[in-house]
C-alpha positions in Angstrom: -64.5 110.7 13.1 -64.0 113.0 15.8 -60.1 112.5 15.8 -59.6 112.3 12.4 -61.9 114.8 10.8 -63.1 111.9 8.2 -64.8 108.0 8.4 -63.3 105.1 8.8 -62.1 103.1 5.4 -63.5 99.6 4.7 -59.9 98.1 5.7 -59.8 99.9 9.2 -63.7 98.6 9.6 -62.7 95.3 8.7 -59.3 95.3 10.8 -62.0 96.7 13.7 -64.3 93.7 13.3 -61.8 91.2 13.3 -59.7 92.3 16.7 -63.4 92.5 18.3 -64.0 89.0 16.9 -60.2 88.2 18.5 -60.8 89.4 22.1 -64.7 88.1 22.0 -62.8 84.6 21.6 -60.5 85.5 24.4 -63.1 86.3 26.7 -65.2 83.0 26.2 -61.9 80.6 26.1 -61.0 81.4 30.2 -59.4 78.5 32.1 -62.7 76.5 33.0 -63.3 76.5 29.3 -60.5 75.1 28.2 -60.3 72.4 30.8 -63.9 71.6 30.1 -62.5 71.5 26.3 -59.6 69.3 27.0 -61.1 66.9 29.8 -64.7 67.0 29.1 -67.7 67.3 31.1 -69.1 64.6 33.3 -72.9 64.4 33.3 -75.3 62.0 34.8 -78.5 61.6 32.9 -82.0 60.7 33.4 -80.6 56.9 32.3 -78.3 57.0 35.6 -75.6 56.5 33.2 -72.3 59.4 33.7 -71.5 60.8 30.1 -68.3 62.3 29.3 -69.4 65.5 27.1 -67.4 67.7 25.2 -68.2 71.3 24.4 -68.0 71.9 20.4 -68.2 74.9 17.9 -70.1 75.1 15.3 -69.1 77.5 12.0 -71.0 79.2 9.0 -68.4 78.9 6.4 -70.9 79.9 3.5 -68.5 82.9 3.0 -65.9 81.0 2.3 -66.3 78.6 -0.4 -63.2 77.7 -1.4 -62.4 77.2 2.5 -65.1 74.8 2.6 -64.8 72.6 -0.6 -60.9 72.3 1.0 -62.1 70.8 4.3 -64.5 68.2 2.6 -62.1 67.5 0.4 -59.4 66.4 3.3 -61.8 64.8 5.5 -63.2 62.6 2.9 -59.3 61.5 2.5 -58.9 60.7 6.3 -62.0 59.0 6.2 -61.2 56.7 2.7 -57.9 55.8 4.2 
């Protein structure tokens, strides 16, 4: 507000939000990440037994409905053929 003498419009708030969300997911994919990603972890567990693991993401799509009734629809194809 400074600069500009007025406050920020919803569409500049939301463009705001969505390059922080951008370089957030930047800054957490480095190079060990995505290696880890690709080839997995190795883990040896209490069982003695090594376990490949692979790191996942988990997503709150309750804000986008339409988004969501999509992606059940097209996994419930792959998984009925």
């Amino acid at each position: 507000m400074e600069h500009f003498n007025k406050p920020a419009t919803a569409t500049i708030l939301t463009h705001l939000r969505r390059e922080l969300a951008q370089a957030i997911w930047m800054f957490l994919m480095d190079d060990n990440f995505m290696h880890a990603y690709i080839h997995g972890l190795l883990f040896q567990l209490v069982d003695g037994l090594l376990r490949l693991c692979f790191p996942q993401f988990l997503t709150y799509a309750a804000d986008y409905p339409e988004k969501s009734v999509i992606i059940s629809l097209c996994m419930e194809n792959i998984f009925l053929t």
